[in-house]
N, C-alpha and C positions, 0 to 999 in steps of 0.2 A: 219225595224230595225234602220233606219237612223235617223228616225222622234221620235223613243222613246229613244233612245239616250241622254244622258242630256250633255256628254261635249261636242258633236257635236251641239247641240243646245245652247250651250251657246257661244261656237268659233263663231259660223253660227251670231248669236246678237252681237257679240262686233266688228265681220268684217262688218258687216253694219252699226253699230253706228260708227266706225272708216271712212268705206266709206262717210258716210254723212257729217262728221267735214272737212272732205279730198276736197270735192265737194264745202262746203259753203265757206272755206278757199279759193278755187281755184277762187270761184264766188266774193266775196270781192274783190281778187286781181286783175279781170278781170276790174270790176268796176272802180279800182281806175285808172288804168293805161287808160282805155277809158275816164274818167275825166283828165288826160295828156293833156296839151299844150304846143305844141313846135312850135320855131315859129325861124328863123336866119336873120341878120340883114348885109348887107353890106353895106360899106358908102367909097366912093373913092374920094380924094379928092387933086388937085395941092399946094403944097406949093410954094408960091411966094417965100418967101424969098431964099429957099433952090434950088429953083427949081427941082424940085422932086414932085413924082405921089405916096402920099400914100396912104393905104388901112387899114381900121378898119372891121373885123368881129366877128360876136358873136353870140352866141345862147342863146334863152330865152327858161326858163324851167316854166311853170305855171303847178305847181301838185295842187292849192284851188285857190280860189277866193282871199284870202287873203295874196299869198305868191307866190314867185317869186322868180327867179335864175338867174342872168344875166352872161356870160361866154362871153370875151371877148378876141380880140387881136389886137393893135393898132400897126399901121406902120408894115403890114403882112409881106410887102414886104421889108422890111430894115435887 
């Protein structure tokens, strides 16, 4: 009865054509984020004149080959 059914047969195709967009959507997005580069940057350094110990850090974001996010904070500690 299930199998001769037409709108169960036609639900049963649009839940698996939806499943598949759902799955190649999920695999794109897995993709991209495994191409993700992250990378953080500390750099500590004495000021003579001020005498003072400051600290610069920041996090690099590479999502392409071509492009870059640099996030920064100079003088962490002040």
């Amino acid at each position: 009865m299930l199998i001769n059914d037409e709108q169960i047969s036609k639900d049963l195709k649009e839940t698996v054509a939806c499943t598949k967009e759902t799955v190649k959507g999920l695999k794109d997005t897995i993709d991209k984020v495994n191409k993700l580069q992250l990378s953080w940057k500390y750099v500590g350094r004495y000021d003579m004149k001020d005498k003072k110990f400051r600290s610069d850090v920041g996090i690099n974001i590479i999502p392409s080959h071509n492009k870059f996010y640099y996030f920064g904070i100079s003088n962490a500690t002040d």
